[in-house]
KOLLO-323546 format. One record per residue (C-alpha): residue number from 1; x, y, z. Coordinates in Angstrom, 1 decimal. Layout:
<pts>
> NUM | X | Y | Z
...
</pts>
This chain:
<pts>
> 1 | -15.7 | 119.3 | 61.7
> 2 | -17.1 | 118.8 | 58.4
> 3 | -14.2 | 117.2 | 57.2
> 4 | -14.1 | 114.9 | 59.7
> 5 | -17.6 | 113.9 | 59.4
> 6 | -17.5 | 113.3 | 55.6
> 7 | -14.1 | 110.7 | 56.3
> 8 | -16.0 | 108.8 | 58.7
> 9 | -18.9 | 108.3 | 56.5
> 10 | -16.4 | 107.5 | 53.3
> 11 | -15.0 | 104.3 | 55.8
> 12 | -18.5 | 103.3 | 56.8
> 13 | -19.5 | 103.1 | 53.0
> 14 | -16.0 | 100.9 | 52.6
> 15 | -17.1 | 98.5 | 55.4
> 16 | -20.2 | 98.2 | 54.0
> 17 | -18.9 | 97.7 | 50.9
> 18 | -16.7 | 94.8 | 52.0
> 19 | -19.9 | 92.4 | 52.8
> 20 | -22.4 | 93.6 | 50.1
> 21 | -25.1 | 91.1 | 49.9
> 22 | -24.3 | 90.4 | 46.2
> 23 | -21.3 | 88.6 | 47.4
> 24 | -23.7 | 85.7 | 48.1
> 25 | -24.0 | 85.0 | 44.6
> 26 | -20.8 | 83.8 | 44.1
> 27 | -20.9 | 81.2 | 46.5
> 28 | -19.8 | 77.7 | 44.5
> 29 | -21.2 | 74.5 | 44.9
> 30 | -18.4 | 73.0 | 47.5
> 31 | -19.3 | 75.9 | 49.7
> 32 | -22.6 | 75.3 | 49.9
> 33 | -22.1 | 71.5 | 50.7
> 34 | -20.0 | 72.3 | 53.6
> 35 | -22.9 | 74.8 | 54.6
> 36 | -25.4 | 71.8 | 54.2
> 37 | -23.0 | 69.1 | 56.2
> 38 | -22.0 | 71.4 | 59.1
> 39 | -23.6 | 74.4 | 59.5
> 40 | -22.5 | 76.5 | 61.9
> 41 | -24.0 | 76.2 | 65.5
> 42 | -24.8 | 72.6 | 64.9
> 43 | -21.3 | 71.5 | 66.4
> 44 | -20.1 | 70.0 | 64.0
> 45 | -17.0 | 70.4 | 61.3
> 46 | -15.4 | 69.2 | 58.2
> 47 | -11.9 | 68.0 | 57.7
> 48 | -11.1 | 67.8 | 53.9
> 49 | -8.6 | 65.3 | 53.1
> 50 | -7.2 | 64.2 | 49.5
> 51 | -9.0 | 61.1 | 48.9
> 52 | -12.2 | 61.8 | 51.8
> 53 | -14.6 | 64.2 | 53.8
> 54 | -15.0 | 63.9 | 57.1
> 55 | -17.9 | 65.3 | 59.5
> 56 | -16.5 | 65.3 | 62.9
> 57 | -18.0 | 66.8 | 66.5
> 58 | -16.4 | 69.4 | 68.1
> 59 | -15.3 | 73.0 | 67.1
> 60 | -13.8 | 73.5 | 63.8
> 61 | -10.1 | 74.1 | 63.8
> 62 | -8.4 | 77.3 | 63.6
> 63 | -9.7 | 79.6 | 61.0
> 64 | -7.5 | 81.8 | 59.1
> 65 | -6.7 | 85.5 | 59.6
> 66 | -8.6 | 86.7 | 57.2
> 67 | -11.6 | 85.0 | 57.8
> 68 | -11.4 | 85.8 | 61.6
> 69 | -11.0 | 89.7 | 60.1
> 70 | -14.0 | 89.2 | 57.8
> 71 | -16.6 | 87.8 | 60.8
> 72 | -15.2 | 90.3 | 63.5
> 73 | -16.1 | 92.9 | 60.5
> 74 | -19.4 | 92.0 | 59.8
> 75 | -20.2 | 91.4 | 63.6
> 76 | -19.6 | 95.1 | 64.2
> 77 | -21.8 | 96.1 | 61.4
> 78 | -24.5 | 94.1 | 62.8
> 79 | -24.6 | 95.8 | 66.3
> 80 | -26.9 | 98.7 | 66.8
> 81 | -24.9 | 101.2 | 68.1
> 82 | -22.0 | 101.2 | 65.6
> 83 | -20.7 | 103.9 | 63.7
> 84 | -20.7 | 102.0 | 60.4
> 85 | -24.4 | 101.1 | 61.2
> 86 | -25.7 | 104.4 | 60.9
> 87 | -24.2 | 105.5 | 58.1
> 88 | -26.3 | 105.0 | 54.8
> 89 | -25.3 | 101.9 | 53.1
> 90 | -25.1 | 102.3 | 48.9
> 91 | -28.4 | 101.4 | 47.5
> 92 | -27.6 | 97.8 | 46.1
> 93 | -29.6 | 95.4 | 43.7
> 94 | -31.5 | 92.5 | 46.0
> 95 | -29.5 | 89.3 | 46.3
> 96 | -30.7 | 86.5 | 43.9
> 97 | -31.2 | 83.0 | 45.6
> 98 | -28.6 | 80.5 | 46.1
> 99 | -28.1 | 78.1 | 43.6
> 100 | -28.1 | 74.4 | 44.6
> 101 | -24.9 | 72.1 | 43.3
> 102 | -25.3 | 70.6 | 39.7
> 103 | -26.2 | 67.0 | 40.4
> 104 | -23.2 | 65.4 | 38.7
> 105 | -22.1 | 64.2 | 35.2
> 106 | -23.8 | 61.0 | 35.7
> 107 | -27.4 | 61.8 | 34.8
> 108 | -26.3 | 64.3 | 31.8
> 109 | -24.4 | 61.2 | 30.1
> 110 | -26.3 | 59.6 | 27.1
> 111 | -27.1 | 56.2 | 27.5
> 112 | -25.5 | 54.8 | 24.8
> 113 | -22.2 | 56.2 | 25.8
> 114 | -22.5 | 54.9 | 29.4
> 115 | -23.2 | 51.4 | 27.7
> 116 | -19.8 | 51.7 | 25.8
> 117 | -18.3 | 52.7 | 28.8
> 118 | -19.3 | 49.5 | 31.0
> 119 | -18.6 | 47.6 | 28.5
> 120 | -15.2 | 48.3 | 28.8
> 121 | -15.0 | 47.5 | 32.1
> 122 | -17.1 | 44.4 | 32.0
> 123 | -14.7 | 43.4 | 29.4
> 124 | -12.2 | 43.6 | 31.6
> 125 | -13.0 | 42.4 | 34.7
> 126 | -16.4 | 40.6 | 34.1
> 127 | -20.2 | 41.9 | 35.4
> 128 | -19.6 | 41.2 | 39.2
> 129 | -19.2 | 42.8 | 40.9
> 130 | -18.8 | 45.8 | 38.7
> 131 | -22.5 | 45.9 | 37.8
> 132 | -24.0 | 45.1 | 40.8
> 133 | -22.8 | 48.2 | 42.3
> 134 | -23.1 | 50.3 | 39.5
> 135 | -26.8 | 49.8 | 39.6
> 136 | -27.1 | 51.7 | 43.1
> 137 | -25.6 | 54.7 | 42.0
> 138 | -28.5 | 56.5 | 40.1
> 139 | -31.3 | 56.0 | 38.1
> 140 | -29.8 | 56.1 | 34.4
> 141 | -26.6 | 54.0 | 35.9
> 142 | -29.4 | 51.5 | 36.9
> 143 | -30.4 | 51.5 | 33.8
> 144 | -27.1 | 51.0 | 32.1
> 145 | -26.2 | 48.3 | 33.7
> 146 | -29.8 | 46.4 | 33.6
> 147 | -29.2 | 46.1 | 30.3
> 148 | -29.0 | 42.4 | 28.9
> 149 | -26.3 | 42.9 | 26.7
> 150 | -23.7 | 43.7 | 29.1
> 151 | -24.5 | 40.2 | 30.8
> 152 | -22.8 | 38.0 | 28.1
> 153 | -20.3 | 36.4 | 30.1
> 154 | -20.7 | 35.3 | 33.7
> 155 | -19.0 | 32.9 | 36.4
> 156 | -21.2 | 31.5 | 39.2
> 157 | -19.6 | 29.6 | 42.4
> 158 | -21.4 | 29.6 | 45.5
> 159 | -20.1 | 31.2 | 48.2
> 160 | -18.6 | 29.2 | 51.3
> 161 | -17.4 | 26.6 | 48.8
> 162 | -15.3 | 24.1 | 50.5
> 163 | -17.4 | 24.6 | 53.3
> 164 | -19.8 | 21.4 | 55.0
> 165 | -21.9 | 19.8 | 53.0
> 166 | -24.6 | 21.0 | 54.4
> 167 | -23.6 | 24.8 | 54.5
> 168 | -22.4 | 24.4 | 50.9
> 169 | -26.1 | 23.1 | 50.1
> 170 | -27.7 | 26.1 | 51.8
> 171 | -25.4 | 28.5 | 49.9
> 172 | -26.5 | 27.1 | 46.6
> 173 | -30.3 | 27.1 | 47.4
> 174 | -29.7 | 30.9 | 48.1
> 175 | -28.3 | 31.9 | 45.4
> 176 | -30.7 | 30.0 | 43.3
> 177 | -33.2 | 32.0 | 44.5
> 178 | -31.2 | 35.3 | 43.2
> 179 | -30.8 | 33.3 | 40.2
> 180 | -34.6 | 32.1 | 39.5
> 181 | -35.2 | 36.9 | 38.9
> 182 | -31.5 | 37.3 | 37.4
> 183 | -31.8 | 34.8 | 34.3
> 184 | -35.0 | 35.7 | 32.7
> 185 | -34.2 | 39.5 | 33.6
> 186 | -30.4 | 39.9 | 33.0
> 187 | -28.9 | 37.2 | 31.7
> 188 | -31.1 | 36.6 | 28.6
> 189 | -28.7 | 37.4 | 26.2
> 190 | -25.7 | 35.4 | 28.1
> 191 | -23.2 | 33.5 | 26.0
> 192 | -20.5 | 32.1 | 28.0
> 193 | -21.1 | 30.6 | 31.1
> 194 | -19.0 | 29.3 | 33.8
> 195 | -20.1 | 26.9 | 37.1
> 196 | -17.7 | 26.2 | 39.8
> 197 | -18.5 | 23.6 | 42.6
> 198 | -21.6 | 23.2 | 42.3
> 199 | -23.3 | 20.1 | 44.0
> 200 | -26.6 | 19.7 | 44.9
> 201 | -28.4 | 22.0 | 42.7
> 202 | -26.4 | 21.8 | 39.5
> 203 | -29.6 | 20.4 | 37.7
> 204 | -32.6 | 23.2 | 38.6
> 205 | -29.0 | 25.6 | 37.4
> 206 | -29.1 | 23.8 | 33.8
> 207 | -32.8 | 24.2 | 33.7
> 208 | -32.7 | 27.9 | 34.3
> 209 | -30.0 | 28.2 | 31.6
> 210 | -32.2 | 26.4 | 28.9
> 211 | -35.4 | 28.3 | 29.5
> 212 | -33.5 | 32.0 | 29.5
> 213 | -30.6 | 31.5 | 28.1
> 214 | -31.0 | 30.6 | 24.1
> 215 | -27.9 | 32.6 | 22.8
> 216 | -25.2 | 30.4 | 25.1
> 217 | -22.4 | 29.3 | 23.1
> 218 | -19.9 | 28.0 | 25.6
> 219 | -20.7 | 26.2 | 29.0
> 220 | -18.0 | 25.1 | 31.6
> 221 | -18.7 | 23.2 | 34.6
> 222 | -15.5 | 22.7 | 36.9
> 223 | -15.6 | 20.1 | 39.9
> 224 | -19.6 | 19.9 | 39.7
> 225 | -21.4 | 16.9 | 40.7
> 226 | -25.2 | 15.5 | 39.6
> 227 | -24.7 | 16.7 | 35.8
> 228 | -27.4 | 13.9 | 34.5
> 229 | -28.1 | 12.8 | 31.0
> 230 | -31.7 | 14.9 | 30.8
> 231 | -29.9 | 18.5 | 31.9
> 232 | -27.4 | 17.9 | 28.9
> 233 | -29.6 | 16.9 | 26.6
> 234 | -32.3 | 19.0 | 27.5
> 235 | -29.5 | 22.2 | 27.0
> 236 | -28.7 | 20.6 | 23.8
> 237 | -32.3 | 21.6 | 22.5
> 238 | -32.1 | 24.7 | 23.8
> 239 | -30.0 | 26.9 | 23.3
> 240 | -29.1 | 26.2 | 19.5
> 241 | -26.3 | 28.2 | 19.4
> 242 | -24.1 | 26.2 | 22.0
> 243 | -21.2 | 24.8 | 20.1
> 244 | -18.4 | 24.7 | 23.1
> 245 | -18.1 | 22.0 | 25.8
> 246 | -15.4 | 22.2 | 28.5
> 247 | -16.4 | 19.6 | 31.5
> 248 | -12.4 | 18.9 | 33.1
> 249 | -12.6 | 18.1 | 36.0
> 250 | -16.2 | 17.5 | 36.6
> 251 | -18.0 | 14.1 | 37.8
> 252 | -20.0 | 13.4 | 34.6
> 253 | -21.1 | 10.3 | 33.3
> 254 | -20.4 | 9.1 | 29.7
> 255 | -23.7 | 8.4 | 28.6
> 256 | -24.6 | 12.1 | 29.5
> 257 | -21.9 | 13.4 | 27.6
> 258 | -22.7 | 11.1 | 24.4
> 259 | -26.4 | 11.9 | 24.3
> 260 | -25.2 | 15.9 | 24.1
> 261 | -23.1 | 14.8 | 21.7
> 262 | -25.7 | 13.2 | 19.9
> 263 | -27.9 | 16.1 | 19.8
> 264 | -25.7 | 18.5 | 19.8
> 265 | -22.4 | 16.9 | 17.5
> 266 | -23.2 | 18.7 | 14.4
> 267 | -22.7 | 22.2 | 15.5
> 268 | -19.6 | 21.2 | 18.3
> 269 | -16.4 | 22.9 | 17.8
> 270 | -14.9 | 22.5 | 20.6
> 271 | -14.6 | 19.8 | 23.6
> 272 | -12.9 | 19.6 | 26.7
> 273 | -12.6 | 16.2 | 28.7
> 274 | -10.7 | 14.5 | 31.7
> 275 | -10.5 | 10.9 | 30.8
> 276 | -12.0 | 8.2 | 32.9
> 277 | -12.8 | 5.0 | 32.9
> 278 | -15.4 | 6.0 | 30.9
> 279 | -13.8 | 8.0 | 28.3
> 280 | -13.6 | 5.4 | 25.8
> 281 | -17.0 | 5.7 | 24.7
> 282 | -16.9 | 9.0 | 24.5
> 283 | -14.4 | 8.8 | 22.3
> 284 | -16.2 | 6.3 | 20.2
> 285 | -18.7 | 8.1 | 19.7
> 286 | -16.6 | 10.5 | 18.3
> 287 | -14.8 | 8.4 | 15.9
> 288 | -18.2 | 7.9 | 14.6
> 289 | -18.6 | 11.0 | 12.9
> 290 | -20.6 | 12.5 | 15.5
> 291 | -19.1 | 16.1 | 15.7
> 292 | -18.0 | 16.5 | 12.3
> 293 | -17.0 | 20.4 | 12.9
> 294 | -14.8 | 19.9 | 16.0
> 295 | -12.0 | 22.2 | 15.4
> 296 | -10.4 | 21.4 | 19.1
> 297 | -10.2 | 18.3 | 21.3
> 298 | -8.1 | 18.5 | 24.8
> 299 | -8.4 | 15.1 | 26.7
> 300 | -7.1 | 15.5 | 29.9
> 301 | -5.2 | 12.3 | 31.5
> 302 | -5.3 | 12.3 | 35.5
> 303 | -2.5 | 10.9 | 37.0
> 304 | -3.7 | 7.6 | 38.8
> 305 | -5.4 | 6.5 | 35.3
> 306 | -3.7 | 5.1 | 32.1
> 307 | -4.9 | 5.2 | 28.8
> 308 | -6.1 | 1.4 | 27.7
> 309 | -8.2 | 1.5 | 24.5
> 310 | -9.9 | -1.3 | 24.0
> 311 | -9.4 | -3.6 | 21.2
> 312 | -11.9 | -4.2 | 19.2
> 313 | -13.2 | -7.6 | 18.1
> 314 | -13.7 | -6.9 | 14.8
> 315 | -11.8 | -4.5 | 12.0
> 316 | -13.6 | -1.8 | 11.7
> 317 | -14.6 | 0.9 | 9.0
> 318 | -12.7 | 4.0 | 10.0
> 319 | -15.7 | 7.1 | 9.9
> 320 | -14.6 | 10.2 | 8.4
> 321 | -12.9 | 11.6 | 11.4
> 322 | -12.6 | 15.4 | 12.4
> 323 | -12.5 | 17.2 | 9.2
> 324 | -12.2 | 20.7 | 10.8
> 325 | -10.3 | 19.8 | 13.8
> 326 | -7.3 | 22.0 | 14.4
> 327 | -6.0 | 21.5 | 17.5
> 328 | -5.5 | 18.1 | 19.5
> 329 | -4.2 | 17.6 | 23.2
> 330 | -3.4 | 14.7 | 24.8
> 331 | -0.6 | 15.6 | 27.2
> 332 | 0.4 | 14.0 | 30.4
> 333 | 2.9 | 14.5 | 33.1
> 334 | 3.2 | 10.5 | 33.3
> 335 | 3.7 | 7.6 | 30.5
> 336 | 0.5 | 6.7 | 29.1
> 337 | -0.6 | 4.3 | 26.2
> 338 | -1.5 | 6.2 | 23.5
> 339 | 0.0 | 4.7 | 20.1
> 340 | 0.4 | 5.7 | 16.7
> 341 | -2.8 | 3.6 | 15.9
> 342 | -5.0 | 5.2 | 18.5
> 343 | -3.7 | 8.6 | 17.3
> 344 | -4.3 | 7.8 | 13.0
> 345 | -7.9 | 6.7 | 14.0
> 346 | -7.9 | 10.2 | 15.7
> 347 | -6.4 | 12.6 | 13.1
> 348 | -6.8 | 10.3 | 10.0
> 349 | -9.4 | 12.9 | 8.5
> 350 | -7.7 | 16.0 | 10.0
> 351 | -6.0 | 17.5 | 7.1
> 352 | -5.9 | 21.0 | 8.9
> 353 | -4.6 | 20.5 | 12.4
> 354 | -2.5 | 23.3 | 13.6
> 355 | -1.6 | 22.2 | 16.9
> 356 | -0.7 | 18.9 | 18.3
> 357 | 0.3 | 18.3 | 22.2
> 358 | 1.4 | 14.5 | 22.6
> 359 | 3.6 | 15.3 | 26.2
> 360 | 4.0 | 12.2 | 27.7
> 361 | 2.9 | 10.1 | 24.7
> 362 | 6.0 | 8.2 | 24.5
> 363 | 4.9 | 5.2 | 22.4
> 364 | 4.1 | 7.8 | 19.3
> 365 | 7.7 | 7.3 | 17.1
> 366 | 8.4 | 10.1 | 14.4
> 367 | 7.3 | 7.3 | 11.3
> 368 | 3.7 | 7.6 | 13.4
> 369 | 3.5 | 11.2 | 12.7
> 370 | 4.9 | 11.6 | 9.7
> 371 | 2.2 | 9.3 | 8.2
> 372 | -0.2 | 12.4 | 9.2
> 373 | -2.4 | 13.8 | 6.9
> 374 | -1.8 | 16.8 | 8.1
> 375 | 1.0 | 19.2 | 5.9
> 376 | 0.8 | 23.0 | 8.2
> 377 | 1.2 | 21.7 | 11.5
> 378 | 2.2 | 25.1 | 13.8
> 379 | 3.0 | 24.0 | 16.9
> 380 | 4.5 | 20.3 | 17.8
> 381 | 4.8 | 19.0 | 21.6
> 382 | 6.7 | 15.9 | 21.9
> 383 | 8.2 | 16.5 | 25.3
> 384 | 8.8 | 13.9 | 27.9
> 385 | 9.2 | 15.1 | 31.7
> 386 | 10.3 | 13.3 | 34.5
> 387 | 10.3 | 9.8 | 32.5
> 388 | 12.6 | 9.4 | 30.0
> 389 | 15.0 | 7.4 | 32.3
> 390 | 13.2 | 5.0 | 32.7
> 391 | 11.8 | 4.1 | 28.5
> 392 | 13.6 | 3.0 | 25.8
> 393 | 13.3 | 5.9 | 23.4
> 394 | 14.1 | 6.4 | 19.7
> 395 | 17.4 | 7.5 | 18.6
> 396 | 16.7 | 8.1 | 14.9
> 397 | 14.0 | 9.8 | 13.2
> 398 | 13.5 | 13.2 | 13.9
> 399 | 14.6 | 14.2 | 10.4
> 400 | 11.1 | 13.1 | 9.3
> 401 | 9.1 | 15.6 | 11.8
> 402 | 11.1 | 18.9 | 10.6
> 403 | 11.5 | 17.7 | 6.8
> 404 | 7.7 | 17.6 | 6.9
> 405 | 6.9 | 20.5 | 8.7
> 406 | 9.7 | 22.8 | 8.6
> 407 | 7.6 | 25.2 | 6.4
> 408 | 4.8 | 25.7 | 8.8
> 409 | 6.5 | 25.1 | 12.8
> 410 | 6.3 | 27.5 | 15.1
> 411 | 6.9 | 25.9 | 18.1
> 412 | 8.6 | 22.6 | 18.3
> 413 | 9.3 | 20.6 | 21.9
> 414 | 11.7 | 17.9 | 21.6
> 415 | 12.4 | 17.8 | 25.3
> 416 | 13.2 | 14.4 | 27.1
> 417 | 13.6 | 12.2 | 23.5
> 418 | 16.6 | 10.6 | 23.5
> 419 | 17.2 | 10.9 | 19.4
> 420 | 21.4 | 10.9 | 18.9
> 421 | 23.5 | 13.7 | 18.1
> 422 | 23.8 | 13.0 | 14.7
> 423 | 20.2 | 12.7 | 14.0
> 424 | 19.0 | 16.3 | 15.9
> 425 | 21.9 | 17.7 | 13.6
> 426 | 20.0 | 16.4 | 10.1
> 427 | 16.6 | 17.2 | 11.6
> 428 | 17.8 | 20.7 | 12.5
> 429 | 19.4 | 21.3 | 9.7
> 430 | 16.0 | 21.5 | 7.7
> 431 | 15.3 | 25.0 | 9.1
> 432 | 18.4 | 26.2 | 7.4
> 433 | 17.5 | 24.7 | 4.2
> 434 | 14.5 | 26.6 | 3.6
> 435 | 14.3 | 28.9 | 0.5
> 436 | 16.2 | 32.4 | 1.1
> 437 | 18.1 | 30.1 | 4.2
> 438 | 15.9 | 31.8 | 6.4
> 439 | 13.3 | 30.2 | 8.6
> 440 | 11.4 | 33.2 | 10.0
> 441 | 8.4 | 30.5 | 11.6
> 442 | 10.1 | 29.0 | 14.3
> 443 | 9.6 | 31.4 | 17.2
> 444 | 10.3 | 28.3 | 20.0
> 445 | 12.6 | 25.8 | 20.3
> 446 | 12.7 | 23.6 | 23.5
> 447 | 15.5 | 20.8 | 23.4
> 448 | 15.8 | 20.2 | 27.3
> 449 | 18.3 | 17.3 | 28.1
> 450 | 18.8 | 16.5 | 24.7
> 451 | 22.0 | 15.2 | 22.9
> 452 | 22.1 | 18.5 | 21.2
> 453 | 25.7 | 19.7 | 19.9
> 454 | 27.2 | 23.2 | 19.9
> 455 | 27.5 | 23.8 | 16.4
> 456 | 23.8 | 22.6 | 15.6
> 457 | 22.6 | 24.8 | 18.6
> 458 | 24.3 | 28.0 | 16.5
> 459 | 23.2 | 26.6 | 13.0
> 460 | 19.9 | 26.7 | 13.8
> 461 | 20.1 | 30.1 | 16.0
> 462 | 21.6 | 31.9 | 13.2
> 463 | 19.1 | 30.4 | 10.4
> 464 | 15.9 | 31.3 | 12.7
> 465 | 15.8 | 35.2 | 13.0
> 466 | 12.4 | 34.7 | 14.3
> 467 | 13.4 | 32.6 | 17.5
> 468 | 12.5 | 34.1 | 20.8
> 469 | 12.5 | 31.4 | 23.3
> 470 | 15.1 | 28.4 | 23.5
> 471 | 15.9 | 25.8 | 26.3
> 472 | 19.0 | 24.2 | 26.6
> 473 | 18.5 | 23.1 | 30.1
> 474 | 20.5 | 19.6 | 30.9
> 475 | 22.0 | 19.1 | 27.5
> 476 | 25.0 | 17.2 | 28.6
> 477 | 27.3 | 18.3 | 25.0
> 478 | 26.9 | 22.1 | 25.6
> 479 | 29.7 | 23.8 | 27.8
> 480 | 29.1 | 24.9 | 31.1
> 481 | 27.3 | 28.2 | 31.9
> 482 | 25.2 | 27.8 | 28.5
> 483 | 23.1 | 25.2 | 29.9
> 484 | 19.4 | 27.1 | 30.6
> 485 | 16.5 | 28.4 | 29.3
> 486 | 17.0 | 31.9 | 27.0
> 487 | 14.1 | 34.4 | 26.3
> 488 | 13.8 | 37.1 | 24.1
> 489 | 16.1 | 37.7 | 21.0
> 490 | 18.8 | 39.3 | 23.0
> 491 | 19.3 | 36.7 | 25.0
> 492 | 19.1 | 34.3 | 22.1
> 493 | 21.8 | 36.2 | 20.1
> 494 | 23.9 | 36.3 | 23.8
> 495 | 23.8 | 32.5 | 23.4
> 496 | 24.9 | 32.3 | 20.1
> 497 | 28.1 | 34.9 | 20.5
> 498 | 29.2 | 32.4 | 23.3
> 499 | 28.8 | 29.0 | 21.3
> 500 | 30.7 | 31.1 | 18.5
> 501 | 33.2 | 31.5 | 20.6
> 502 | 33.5 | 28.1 | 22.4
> 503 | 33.9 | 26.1 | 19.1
> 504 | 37.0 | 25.0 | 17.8
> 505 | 38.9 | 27.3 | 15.4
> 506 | 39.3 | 25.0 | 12.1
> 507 | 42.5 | 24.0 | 11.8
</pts>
């Protein structure tokens, strides 16, 4: 009987030891989150999933066995009359409180880390929305991404563009409103800066940008209206640092643009236009040694307008041009009338231009260029698209573009120019003539519908280890199947194999 009695109280102890109270300590921080979210009685339960956390009515699903074991347990211990009840429980140290979760990594990051952090990501995809949101998360994210210096480059388009006129208008006055506490707060250390259809409110915009914005270096403005001569000129003064002007596309009128330049030519290095009716005093003001430090020029030619510089009544003393200007585009998809005189007055004080796109320019011959002053040019565009049925092009002279500037080309675009066999096969022939009789520049090589021969095709291949692009689309002398554009230097070397082995054997 004693025996007995002493089991029985040997498997109470064991029950009770199965929920002692300092179990509770090790309850983790998930557990006591779904304890918080659906507790039970309050008919609710979670569903876990991999990627969310649901809270959903209703009775929980099935548990499993061992949990179902582990309640009916404890429920038996808790009844009065049990066996396991009235045995004596092992004398057990008092449970210590339940921990709440750790509130995250967020608040225990240093500042300056998170800074380096959003920095990455605003480098990659820009402040917004990424900041925006950022800033709700917590306190020190707030605080991160308040910080001015994250703001340095920013795009603002109202929303609904394209809209009616007179939602568009309500759209800008809103975000002005955002804008009149974002400039002085966020965007005081702001550098680049892009506006995108804006219409009615482009000028109170400008003003903003010159009171808050004194470190902006580069302003865009794409299909805006209203941009008046007193917004320019007045963002000219201030922000002393702004050296880069891209207005494409935008209706601006030319006395705007030459008062900026006026006030602001010294320091300009760069200038994006569309050309206009207008254009041409722009442009002489900028023959007039207004901007002596533009490095690059782009003059973009719509295609209902043509290019007719006036001439003037009386000769002229040529200023000293663009001294720093290194790269010059003038392309168009249609004939235009730019001619070697236009382009010396241009580049006739540019000894250090790198890149010159003259697409569509098909009154500038090869004599034209190679009277230059320029002696590293990198990358030469000279293609003509679409027109060179119907113009009577050149047949000699290309020799003089390569013999010049086979040191320095990297990319060369003879596309369209109607020079003759024999003349592509001297002016390619420079690239093999280089010291060494390798030309590891010339990484491009474009000679679409040209009168380009088989054997100059592999000269030049096997002379320019370097080439990694080369079109020989629609040239009528190459044999079938080799006619098309090859990229990369397997491809490249493919093409070569197959002229080698389409040419003659010599006899």
């Amino acid at each position: 009987m004693a025996s007995g009695t002493a089991g029985r109280a040997r498997r109470a102890r064991r029950r009770v030891r199965v929920v002692h109270p300092a179990a509770a300590r090790t309850r983790s921080a998930e557990d006591w989150w779904w304890d918080r979210l659906a507790p039970s009685g309050s008919g609710y339960h979670l569903l876990q999933s991999d990627s969310m956390l649901l809270v959903l009515p209703g009775p929980g699903p099935a548990r499993p066995r061992a949990q179902r074991r582990a309640a009916r347990r404890a429920q038996r211990l808790r009844s009065p009359g049990s066996r396991a009840a009235e045995a004596k429980p092992r004398t057990a140290p008092a449970p210590t409180p339940l921990q709440e979760p750790d509130p995250g990594w967020g608040d225990r990051v240093p500042l300056e880390i998170l800074l380096q952090i959003f920095g990455l990501l605003v480098a990659a995809d820009g402040p917004i929305p990424f900041l925006g949101r950022a800033a709700r998360v917590c306190r020190r994210w707030n605080e991160a991404a308040s910080q001015p210096a994250l703001w340095h480059t920013l795009t603002l388009s109202p929303p609904l563009a394209g809209r009616p006129a007179k939602s568009g208008a309500k759209a800008e006055k809103k975000l002005l409103s955002s804008l009149e506490w974002l400039m002085p707060n966020r965007f005081s250390q702001l550098q680049r800066l892009t506006l995108i259809h804006w219409k009615s409110q482009l000028h109170p915009v400008l003003k903003l940008v010159s009171e808050s914005c004194p470190r902006l270096s580069f302003l865009k403005l794409s299909d805006c209206h209203g941009v008046t001569p007193d917004a320019l000129i007045m963002l000219a003064k201030a922000c002393p640092q702004l050296h880069s002007l891209d207005i494409q596309h935008s209706m601006v009128e030319s006395t705007a643009v030459v008062g900026f330049l006026e006030e602001a030519g010294p320091r300009m290095q760069k200038l994006w236009l569309t050309y206009n009716s207008q254009t041409t005093a722009i442009l002489g003001a900028l023959l007039g040694s207004c901007c002596p430090q533009l490095q690059v020029l782009e003059v973009l030619r719509l295609l209902n307008l043509m290019w007719l510089p006036k001439p003037s009544g009386r000769a002229m003393t040529p200023g000293p041009g663009f001294p720093s200007l290194e790269e010059l585009c003038l392309a168009s998809s249609t004939c235009n009338f730019v001619s070697n005189e236009v382009l010396g007055r241009l580049l006739h004080g540019s000894p250090h231009l790198r890149l010159l796109d003259l697409r569509g320019c098909a009154r500038i011959t090869p004599a034209g260029l190679h009277d230059l002053p320029c002696q590293e040019l990198e990358q030469l565009h000279l293609g003509l698209y679409g027109m060179s049925d119907r113009l009577t092009l050149a047949k000699e002279g290309s020799p003089l573009l390569t013999q010049k500037w086979c040191h320095s080309l990297r990319e060369l675009d003879l596309s369209g120019q109607g020079f003759s066999e024999k003349d592509l096969e001297q002016a390619l022939a420079a690239f093999s003539g280089t010291p060494g009789g390798s030309h590891l520049a010339l990484c491009s090589l474009n000679l679409r519908g040209t009168r380009v021969t088989p054997g100059t095709v592999s000269s030049v291949i096997s002379s320019c280890p370097g080439l990694r692009y080369l079109n020989l689309e629609s040239c009528r002398c190459l044999p079938r199947g080799l006619k098309r554009a090859y990229r990369g230097p397997e491809e490249v070397q493919w093409c070569l194999e197959q002229l080698l082995t389409s040419l003659p054997s010599p006899s």
